[in-house]
C-alpha positions as CSV (number, residue, x, y, z in Angstrom):
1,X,67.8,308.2,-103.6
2,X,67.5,311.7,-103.7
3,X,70.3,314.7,-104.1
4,X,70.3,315.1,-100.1
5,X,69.9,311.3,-99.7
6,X,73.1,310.8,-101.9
7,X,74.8,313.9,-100.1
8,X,74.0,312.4,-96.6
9,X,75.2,308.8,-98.0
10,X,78.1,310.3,-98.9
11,X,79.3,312.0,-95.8
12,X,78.7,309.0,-93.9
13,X,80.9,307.2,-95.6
14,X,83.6,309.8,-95.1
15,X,83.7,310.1,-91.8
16,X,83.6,305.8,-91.8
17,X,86.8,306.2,-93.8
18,X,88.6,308.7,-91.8
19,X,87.6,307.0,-88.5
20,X,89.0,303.7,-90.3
21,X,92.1,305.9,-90.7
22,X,92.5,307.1,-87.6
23,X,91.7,303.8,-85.6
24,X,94.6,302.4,-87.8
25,X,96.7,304.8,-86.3
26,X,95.5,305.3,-82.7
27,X,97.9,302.9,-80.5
28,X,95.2,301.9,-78.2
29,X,93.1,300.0,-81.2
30,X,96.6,298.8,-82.2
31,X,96.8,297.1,-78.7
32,X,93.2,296.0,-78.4
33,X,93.6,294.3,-82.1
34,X,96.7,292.6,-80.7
35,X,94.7,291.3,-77.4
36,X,91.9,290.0,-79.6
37,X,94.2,288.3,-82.0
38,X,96.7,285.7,-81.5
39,X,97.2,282.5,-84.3
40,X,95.4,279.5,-81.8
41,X,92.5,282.3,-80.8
42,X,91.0,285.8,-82.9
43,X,87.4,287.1,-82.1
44,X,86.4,289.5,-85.5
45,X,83.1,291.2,-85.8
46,X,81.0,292.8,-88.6
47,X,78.2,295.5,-88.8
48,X,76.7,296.6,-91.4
49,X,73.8,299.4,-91.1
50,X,71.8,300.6,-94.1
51,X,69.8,304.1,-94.4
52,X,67.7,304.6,-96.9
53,X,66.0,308.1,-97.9
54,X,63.8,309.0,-100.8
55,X,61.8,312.1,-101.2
56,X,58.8,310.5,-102.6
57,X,58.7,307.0,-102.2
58,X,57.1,305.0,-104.6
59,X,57.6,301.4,-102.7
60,X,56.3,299.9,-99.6
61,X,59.4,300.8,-97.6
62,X,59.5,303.5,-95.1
63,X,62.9,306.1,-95.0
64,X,65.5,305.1,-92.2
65,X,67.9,302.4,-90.8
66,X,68.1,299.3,-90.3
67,X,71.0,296.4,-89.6
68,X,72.0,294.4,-92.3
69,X,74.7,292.6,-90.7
70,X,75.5,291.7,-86.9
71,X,77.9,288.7,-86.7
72,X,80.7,287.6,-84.3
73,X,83.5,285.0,-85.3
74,X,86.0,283.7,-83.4
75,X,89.1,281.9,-85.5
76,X,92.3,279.8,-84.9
77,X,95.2,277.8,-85.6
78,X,96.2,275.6,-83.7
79,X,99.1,273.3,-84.5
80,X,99.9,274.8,-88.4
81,X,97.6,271.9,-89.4
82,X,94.2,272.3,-87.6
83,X,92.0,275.3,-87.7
84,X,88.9,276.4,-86.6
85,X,86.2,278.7,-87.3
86,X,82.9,280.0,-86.1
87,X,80.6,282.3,-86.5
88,X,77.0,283.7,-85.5
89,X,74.5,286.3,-86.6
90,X,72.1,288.0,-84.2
91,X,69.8,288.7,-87.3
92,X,69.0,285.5,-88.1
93,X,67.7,281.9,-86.8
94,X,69.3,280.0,-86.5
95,X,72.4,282.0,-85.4
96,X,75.4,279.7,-86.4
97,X,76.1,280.6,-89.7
98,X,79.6,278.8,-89.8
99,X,81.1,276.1,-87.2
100,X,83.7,274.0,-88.7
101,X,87.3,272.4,-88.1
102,X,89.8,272.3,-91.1
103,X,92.8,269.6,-90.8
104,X,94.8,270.9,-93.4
105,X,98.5,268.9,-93.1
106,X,99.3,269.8,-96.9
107,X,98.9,272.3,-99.1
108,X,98.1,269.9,-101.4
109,X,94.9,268.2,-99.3
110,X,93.5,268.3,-96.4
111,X,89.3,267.9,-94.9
112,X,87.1,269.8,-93.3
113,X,83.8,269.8,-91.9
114,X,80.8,271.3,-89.9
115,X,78.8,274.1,-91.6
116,X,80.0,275.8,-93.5
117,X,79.7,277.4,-97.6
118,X,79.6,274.7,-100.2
119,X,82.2,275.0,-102.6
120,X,80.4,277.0,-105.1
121,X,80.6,280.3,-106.9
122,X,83.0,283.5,-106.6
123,X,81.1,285.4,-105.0
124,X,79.3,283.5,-102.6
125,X,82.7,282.2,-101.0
126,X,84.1,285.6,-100.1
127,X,82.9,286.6,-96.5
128,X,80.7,289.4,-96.1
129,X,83.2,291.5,-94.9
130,X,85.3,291.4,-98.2
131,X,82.3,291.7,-100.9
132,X,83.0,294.1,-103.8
133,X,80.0,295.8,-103.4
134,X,77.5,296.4,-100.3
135,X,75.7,293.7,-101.3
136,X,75.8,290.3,-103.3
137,X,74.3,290.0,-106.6
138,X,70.2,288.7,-106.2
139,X,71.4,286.0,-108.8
140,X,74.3,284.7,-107.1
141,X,72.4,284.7,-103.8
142,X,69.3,282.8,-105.3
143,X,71.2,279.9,-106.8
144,X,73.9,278.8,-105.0
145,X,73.8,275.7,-102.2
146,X,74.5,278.0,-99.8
147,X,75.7,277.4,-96.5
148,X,75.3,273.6,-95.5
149,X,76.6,270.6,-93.2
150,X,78.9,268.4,-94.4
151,X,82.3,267.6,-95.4
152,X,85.1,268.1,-98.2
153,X,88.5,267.8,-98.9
154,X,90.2,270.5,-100.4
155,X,94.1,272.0,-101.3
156,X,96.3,273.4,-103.8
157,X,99.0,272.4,-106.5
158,X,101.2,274.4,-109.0
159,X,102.7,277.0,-106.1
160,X,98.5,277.7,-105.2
161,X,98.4,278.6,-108.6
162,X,95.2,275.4,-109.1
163,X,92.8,275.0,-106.8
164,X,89.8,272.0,-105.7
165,X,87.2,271.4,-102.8
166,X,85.0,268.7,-103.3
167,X,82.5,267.7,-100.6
168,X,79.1,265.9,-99.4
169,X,76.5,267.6,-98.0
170,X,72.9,267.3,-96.4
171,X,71.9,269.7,-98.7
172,X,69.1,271.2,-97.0
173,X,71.0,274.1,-95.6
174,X,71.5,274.6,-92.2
175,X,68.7,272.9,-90.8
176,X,69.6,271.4,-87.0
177,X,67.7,268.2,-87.5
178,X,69.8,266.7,-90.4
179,X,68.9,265.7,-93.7
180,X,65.3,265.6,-94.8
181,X,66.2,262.1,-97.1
182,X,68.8,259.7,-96.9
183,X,69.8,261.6,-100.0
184,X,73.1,264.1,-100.1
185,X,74.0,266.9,-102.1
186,X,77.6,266.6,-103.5
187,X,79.3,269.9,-104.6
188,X,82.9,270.6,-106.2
189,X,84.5,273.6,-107.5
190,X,88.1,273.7,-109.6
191,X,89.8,277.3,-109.3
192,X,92.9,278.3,-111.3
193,X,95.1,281.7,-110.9
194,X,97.2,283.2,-112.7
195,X,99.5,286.2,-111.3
196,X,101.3,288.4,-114.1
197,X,105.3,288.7,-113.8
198,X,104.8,292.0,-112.5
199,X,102.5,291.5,-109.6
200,X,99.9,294.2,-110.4
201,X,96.9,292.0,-111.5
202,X,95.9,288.4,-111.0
203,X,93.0,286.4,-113.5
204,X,91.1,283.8,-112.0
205,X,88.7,281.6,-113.3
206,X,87.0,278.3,-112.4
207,X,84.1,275.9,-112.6
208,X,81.7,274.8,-109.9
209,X,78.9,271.7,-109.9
210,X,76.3,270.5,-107.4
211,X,73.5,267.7,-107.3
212,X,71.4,267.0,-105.1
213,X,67.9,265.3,-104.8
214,X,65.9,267.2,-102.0
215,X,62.5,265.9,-100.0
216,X,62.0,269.5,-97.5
217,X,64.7,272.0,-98.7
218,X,64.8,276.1,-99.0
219,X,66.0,277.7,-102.1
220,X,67.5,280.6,-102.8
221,X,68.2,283.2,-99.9
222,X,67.3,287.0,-101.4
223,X,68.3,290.2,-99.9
224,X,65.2,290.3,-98.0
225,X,65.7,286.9,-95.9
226,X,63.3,284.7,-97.2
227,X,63.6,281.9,-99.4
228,X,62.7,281.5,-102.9
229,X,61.2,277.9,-102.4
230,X,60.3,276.9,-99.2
231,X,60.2,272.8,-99.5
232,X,61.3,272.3,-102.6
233,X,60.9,268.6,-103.4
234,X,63.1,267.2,-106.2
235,X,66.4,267.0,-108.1
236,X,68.8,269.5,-108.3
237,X,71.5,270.4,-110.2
238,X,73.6,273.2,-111.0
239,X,76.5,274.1,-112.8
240,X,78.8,277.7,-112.7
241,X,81.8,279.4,-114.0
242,X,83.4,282.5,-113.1
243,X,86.1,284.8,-114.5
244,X,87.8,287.5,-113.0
245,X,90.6,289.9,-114.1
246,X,92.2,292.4,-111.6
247,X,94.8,294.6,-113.4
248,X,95.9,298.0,-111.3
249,X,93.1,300.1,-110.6
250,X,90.4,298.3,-112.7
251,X,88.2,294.8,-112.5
252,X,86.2,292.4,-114.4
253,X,84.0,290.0,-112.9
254,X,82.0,287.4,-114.5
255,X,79.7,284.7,-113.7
């Protein structure tokens, strides 16, 4: 991107921010927000729209916009033990992206299941909405399961401090007609935080693992849309850690 690419970019992003900033403030948002959200019902949305301008292009893409993100969730609580969440995209097919039901009756364990993201990586497991950058890194977004159908059982121990999810899944993403074997994947991540006596930073780090052994599954979801492997036929199995340190103003992520 160019000077006046980078210039335009940047005023965009301005004017996002101070809108942000006045919405916040504006008592008619403040009363829409508390219409939309209650704890048994919440409806949330997210749009993303990327522009992209280069002077001479040296790629096969053409300078404008386009939408990265469409979604609409709706969220709730409904008894301080069983939640529920769903989501849609109008980008992609098929819409549902996430449709499960949590029964959480402890902090220490509790189940959930539907579709949903298999308990695996950092990165992947923060919503879209809450990414540290605009988009996800290609690695992360190659290798992970990925959303899929299933179920785990997940809590905490140590005052939240150590973390677990461990569930079973079809393992062939989010494909509406079921497994393609009488195989499942099974996937489990271990997460443990650490928040300094002063409350300015938090470390975090964990370890995830998946298996699976596949007969028709996709691989590997890039930035584009389309998989890495369409069908891929065989075992898999994958294995992750991740660090990160938040201190103040500054971050370090690994993974």
């Amino acid at each position: 991107m160019n000077g006046w690419g980078r210039a335009v970019l940047g005023i965009c992003l301005v004017t996002l921010a101070q809108a942000n900033a006045w919405a916040d403030d504006e008592p008619l948002f403040e009363t829409l927000k508390q219409k939309a959200r209650s704890d048994a019902f919440a409806i949330g949305a997210l749009l993303q729209v990327v522009g992209d301008y280069a002077e001479d292009r040296t790629d096969d893409a053409n300078n404008g916009f386009s939408l990265a993100n469409v979604r609409l969730n709706v969220r709730g609580n409904l008894d301080g033990q069983i939640r529920y969440f769903v989501q849609a995209s109008f980008l992609k097919s098929p819409a549902v992206l996430d449709a499960a039901m949590t029964y959480q009756p402890t902090i220490a364990w509790g189940a959930k299941a539907g579709a949903f993201k298999a308990p695996f990586s950092a990165e992947f497991l923060v919503p879209a909405s809450g990414i540290d950058f605009v988009n996800r890194s290609q690695a992360v977004t190659l290798l992970v399961p990925g959303r899929q159908i299933g179920a785990q059982v997940q809590g905490t121990f140590q005052g939240r401090r150590l973390g677990y999810a461990v569930g079973v899944f079809n393992g062939n993403g989010l494909d509406p007609a079921g497994n393609d074997n009488n195989d499942l994947m099974t996937a489990g991540r271990l997460v443990y935080s650490l928040q300094d006596s002063g409350r300015e930073g938090v470390t975090t780090v964990a370890i995830s693992g998946a298996h699976s052994v596949d007969a028709d599954a996709p691989i590997g979801f890039p930035i584009g849309g389309t998989a890495l492997v369409e069908g891929f036929s065989g075992e898999r199995v994958l294995a992750g850690a991740d660090l990160r340190v938040e201190r103040g103003p500054w971050l370090v992520a690994l993974e």
